[in-house]
Backbone as XML, in Angstrom:
<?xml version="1.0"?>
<chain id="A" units="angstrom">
  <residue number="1" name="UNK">
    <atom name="N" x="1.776" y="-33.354" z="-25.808"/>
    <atom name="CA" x="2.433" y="-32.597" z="-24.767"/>
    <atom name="C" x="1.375" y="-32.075" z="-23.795"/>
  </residue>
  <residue number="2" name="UNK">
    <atom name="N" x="1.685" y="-32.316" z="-22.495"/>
    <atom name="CA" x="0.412" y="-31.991" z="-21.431"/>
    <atom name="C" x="0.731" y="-30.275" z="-21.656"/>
  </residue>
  <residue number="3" name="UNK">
    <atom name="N" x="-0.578" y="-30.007" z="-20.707"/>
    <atom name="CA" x="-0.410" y="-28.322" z="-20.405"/>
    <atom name="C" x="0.077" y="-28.231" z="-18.980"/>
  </residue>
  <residue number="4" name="UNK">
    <atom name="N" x="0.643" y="-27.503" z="-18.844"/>
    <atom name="CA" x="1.212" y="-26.905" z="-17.543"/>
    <atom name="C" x="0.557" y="-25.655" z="-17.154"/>
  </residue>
  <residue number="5" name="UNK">
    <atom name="N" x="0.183" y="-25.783" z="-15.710"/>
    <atom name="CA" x="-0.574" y="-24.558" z="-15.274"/>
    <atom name="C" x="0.742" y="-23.238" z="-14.857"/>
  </residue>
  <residue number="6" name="UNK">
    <atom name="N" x="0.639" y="-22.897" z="-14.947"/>
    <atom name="CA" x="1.285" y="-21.155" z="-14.189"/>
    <atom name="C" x="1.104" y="-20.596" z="-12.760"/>
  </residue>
  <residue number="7" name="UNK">
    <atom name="N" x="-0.078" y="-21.434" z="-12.465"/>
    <atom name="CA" x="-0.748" y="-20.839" z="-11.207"/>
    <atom name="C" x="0.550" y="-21.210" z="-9.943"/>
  </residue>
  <residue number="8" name="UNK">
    <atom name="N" x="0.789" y="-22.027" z="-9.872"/>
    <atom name="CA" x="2.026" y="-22.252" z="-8.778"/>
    <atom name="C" x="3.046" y="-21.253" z="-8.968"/>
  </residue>
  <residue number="9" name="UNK">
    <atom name="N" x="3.409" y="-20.814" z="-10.137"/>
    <atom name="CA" x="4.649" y="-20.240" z="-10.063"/>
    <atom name="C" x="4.201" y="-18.743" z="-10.185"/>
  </residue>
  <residue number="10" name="UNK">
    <atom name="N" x="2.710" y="-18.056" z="-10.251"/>
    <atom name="CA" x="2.342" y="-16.737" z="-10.253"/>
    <atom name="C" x="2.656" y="-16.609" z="-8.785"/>
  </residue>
  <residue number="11" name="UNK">
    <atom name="N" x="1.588" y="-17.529" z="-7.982"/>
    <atom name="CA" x="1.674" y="-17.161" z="-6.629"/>
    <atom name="C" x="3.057" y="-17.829" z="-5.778"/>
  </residue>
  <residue number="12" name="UNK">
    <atom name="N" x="3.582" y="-18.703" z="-6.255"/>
    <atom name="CA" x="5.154" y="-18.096" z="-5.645"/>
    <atom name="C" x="5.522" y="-16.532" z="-5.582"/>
  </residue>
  <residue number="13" name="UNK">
    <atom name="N" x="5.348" y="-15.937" z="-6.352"/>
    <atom name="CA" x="5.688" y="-14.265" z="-6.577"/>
    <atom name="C" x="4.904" y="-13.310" z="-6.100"/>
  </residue>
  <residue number="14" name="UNK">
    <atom name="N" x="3.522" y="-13.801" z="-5.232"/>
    <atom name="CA" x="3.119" y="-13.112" z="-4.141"/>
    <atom name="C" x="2.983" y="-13.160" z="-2.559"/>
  </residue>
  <residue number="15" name="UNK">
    <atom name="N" x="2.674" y="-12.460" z="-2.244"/>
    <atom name="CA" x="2.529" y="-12.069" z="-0.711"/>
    <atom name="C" x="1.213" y="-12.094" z="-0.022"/>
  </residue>
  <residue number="16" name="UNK">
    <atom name="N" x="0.578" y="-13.212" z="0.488"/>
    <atom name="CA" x="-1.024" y="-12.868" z="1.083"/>
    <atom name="C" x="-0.551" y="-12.081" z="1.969"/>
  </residue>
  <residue number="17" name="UNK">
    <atom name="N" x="-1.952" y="-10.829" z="2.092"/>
    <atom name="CA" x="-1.687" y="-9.509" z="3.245"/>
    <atom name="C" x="-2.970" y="-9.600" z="4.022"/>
  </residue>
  <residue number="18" name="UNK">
    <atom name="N" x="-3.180" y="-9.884" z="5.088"/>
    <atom name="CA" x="-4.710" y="-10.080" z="5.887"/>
    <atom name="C" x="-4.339" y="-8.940" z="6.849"/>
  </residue>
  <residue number="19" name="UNK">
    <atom name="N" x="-5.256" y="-7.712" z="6.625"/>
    <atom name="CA" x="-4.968" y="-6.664" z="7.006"/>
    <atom name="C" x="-6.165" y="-6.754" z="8.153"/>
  </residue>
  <residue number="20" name="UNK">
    <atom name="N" x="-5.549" y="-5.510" z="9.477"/>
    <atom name="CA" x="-6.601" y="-5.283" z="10.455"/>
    <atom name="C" x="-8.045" y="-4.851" z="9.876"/>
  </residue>
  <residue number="21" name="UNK">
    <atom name="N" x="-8.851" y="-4.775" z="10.612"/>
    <atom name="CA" x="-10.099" y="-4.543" z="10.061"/>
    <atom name="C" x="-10.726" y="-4.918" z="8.991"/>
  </residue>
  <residue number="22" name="UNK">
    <atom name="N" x="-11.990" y="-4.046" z="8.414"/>
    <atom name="CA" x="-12.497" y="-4.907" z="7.455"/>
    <atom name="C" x="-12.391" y="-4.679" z="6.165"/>
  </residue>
  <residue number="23" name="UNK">
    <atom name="N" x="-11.059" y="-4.825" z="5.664"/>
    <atom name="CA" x="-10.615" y="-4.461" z="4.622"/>
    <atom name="C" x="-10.148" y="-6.270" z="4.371"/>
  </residue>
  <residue number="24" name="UNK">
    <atom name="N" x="-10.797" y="-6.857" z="3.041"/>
    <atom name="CA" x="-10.723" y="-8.219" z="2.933"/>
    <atom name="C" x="-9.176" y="-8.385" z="2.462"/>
  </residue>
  <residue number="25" name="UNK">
    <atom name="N" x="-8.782" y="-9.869" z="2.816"/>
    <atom name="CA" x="-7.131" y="-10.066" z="2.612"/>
    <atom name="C" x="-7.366" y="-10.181" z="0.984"/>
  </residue>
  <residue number="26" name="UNK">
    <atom name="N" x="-5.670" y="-9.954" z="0.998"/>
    <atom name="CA" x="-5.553" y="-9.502" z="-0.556"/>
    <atom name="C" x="-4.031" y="-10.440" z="-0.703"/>
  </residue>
  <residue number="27" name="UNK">
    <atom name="N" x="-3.685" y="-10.294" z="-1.831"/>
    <atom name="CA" x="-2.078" y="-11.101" z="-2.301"/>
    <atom name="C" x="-1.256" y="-9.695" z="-3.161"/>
  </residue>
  <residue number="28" name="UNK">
    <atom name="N" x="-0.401" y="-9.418" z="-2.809"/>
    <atom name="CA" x="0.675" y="-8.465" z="-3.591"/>
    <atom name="C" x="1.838" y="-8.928" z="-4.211"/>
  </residue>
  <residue number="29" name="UNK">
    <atom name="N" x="2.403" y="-8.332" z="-5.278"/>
    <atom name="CA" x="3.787" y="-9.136" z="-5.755"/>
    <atom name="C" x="5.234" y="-9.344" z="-4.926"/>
  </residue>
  <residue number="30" name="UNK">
    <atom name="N" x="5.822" y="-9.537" z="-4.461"/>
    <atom name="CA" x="7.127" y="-9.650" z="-3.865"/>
    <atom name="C" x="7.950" y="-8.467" z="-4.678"/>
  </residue>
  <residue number="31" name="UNK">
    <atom name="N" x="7.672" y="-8.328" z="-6.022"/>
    <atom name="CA" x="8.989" y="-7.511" z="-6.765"/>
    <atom name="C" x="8.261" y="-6.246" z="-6.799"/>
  </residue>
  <residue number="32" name="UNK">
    <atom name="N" x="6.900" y="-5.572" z="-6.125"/>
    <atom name="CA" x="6.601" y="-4.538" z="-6.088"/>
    <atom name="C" x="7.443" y="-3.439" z="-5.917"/>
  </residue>
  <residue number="33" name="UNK">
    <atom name="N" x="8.119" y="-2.547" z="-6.242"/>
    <atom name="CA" x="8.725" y="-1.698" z="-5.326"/>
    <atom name="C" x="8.442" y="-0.080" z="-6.295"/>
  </residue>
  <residue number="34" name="UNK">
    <atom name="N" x="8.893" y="1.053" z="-5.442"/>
    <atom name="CA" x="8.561" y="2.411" z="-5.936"/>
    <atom name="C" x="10.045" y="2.718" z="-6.895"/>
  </residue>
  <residue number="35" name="UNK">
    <atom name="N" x="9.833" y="3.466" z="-7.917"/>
    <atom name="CA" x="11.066" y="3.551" z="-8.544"/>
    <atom name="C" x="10.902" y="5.332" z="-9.076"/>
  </residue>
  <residue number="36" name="UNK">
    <atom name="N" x="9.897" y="5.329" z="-8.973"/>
    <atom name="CA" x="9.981" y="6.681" z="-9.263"/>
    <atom name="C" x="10.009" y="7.890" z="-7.862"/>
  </residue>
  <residue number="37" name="UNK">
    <atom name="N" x="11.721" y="8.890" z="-8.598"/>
    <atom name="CA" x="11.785" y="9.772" z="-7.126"/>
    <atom name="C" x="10.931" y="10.490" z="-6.638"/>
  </residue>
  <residue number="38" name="UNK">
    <atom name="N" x="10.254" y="11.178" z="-7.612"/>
    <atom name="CA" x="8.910" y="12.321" z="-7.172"/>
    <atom name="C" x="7.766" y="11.698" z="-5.984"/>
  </residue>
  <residue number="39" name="UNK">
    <atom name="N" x="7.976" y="10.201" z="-6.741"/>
    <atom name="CA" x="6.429" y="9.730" z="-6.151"/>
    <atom name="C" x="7.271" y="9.070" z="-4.119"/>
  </residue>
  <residue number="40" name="UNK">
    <atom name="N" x="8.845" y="8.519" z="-4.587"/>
    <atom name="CA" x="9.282" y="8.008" z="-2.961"/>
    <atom name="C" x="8.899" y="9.572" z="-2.186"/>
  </residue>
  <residue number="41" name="UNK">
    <atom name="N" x="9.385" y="10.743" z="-2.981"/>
    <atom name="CA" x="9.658" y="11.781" z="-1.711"/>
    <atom name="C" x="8.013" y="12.259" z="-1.326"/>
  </residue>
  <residue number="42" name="UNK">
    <atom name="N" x="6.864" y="11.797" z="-2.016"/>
    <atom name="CA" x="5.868" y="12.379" z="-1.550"/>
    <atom name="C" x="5.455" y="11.017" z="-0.747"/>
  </residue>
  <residue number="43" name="UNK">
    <atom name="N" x="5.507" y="10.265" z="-1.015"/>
    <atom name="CA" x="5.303" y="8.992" z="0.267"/>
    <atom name="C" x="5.924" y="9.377" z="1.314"/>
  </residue>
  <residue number="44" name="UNK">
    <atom name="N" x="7.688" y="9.688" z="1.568"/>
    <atom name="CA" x="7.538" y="10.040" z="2.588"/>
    <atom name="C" x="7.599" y="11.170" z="3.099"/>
  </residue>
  <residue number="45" name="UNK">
    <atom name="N" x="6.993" y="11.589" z="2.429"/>
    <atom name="CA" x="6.511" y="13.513" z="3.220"/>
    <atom name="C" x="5.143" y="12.964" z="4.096"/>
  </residue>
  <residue number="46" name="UNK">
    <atom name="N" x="4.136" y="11.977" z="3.317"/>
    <atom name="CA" x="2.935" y="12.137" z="4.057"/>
    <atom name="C" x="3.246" y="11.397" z="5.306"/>
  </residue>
  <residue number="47" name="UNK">
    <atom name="N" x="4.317" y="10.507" z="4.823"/>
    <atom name="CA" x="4.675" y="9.334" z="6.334"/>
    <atom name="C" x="4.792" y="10.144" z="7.277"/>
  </residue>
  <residue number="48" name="UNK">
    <atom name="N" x="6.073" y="11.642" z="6.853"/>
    <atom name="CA" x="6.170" y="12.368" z="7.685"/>
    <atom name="C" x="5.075" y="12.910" z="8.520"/>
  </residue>
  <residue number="49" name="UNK">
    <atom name="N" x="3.971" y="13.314" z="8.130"/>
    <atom name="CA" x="3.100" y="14.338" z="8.004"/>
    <atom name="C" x="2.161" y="13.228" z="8.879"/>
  </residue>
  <residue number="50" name="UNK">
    <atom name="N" x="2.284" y="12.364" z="8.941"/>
    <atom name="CA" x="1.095" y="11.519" z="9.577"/>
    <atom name="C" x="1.671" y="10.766" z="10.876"/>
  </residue>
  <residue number="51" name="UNK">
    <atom name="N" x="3.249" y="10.719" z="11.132"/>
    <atom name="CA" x="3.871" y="9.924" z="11.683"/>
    <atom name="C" x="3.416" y="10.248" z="13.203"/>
  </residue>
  <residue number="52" name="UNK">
    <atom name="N" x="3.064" y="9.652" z="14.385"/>
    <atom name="CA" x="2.586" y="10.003" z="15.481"/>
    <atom name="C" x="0.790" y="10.252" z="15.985"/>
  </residue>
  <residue number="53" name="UNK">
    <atom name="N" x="-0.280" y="10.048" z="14.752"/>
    <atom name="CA" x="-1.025" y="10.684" z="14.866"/>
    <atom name="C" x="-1.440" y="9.319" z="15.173"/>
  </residue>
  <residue number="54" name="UNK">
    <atom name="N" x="-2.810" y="9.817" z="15.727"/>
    <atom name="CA" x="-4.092" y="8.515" z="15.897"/>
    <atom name="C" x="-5.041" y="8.934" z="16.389"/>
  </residue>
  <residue number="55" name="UNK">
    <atom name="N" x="-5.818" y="9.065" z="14.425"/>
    <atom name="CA" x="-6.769" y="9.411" z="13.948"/>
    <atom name="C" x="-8.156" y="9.089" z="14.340"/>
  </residue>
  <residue number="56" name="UNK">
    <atom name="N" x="-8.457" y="7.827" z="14.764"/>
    <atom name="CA" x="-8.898" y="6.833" z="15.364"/>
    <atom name="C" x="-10.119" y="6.257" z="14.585"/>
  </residue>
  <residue number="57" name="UNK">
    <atom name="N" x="-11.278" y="6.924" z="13.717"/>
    <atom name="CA" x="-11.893" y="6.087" z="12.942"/>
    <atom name="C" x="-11.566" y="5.570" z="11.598"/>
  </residue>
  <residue number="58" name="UNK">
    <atom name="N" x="-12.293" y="5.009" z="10.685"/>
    <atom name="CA" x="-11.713" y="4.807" z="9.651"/>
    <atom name="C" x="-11.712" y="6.389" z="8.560"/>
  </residue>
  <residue number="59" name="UNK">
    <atom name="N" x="-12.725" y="7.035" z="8.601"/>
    <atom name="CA" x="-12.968" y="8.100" z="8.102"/>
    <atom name="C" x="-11.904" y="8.888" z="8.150"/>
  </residue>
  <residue number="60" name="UNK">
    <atom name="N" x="-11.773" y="9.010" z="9.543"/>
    <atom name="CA" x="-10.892" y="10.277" z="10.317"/>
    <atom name="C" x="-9.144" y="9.624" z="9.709"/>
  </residue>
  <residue number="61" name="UNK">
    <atom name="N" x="-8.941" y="8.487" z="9.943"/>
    <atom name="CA" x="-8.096" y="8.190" z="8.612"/>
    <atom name="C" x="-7.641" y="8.594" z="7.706"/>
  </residue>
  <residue number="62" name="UNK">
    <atom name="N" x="-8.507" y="8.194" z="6.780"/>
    <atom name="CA" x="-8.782" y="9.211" z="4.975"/>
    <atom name="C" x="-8.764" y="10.155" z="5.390"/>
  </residue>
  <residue number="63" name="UNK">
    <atom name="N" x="-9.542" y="10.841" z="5.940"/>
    <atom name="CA" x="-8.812" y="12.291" z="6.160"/>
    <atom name="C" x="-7.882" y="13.235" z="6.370"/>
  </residue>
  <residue number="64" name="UNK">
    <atom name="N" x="-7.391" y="12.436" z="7.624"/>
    <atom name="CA" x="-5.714" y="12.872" z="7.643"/>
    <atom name="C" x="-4.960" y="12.138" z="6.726"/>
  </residue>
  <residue number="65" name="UNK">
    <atom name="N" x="-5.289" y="11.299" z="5.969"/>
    <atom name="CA" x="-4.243" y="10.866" z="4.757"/>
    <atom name="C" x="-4.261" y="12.181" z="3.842"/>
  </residue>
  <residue number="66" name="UNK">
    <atom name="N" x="-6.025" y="12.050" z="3.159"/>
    <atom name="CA" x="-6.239" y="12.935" z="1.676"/>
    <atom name="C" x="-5.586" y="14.573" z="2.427"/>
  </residue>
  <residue number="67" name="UNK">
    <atom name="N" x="-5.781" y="14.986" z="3.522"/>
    <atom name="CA" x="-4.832" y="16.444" z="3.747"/>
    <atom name="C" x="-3.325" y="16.277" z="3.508"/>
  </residue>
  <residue number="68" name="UNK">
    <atom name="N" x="-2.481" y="15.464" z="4.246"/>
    <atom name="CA" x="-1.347" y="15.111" z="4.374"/>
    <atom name="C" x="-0.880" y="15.265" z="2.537"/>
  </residue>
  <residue number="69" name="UNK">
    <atom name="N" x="-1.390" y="14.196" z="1.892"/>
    <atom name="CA" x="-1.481" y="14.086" z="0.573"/>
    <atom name="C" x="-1.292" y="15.307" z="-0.276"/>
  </residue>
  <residue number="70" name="UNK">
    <atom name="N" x="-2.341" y="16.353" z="0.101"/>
    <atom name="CA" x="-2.757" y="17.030" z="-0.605"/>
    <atom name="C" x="-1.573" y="18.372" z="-0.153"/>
  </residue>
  <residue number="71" name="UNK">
    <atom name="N" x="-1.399" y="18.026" z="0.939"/>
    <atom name="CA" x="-0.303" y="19.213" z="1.414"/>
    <atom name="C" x="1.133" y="18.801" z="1.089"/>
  </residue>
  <residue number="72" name="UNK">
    <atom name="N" x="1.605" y="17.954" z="0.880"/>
    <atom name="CA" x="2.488" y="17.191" z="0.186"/>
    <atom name="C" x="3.044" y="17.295" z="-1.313"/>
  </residue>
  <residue number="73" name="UNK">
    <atom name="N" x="1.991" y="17.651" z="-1.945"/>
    <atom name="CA" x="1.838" y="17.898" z="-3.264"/>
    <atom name="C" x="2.029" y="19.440" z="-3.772"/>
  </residue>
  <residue number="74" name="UNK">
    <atom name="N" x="1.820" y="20.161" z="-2.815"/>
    <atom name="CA" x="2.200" y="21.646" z="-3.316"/>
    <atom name="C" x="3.551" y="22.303" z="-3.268"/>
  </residue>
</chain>
């Protein structure tokens, strides 16, 4: 009996993501999703919390994320 690889049918079940800047492309699952409520409503509190801004370096970024985050959480 031959072997059969897996590899075709793993990456059927992902997503290549080639993101701006220099953050190298990556592959994610298709069936990813958030299931826990605590963690959707603090995602979108920071969405909230960040929605409109432009931060403009990469630093300045993380920064207004890790505050947003962190103010989110209390």
């Amino acid at each position: 009996m031959a072997h059969k690889s897996a590899y075709k049918d793993v990456l059927a079940g992902q997503i290549p993501v080639n993101p701006k800047g220099d953050q190298p492309p990556y592959f994610r699952s298709k069936k990813t999703m958030q299931t826990s409520a605590k963690l959707i409503r603090h995602q979108i509190c920071v969405a909230d919390a960040l929605k409109g801004k432009k931060p403009g370096t990469r630093a300045a970024v993380r920064e207004a994320f890790t505050k947003a985050s962190k103010d989110c959480a209390k």
